[in-house]
C-alpha positions in Angstrom: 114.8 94.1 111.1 117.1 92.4 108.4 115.7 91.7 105.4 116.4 87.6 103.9 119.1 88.2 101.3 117.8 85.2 98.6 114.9 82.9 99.2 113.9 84.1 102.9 117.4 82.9 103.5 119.6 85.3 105.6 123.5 86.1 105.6 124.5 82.9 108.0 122.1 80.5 106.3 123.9 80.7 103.2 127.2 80.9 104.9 126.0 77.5 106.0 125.0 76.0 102.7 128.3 76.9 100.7 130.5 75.7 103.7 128.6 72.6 103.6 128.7 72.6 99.6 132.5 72.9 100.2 132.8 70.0 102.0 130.8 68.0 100.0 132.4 68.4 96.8 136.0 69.6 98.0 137.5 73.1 96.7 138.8 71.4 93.3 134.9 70.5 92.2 133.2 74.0 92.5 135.4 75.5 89.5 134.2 72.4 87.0 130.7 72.9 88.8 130.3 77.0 88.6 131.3 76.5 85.0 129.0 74.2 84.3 126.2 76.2 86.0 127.6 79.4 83.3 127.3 77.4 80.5 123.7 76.3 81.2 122.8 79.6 82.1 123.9 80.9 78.7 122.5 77.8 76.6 119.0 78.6 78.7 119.7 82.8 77.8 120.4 82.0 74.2 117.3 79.7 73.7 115.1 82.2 75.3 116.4 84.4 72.8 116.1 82.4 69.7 112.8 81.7 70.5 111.8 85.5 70.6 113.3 85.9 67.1 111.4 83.1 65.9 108.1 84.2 67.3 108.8 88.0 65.9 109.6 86.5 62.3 106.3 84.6 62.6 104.2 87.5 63.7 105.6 89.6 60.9 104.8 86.7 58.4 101.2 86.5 59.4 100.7 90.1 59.3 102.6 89.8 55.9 100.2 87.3 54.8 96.9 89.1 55.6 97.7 92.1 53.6 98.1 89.5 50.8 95.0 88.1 51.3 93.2 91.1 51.4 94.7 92.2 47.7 
């Protein structure tokens, strides 16, 4: 049995979807589009990892500021 490739969808089903995403946008689109997609993907990747510095500084601040308090 072949396993689903992404999404329980198999090889042909996504053969479908990007022929029909071809059509629908025509081959000069998907460039401007697939870049677009990148970017996001790299403004959600950089957030993500901002936000772990930021919670890693504020950890170390409050563990900072409880051996203060306990002087």
């Amino acid at each position: 049995m072949i396993q689903p490739l992404v999404f329980g969808l198999g090889g042909w089903e996504i053969l479908i979807i990007a022929l029909v995403i071809l059509l629908i946008f025509g081959g000069a689109k998907i460039p401007e589009l697939m870049k677009g997609l990148g970017k996001g993907i790299r403004n959600f990747k950089e957030g993500i990892k901002e936000g772990d510095e930021e919670g890693k500084s504020g950890e170390n601040r409050q563990i900072t500021d409880k051996k203060n308090e306990d002087k």
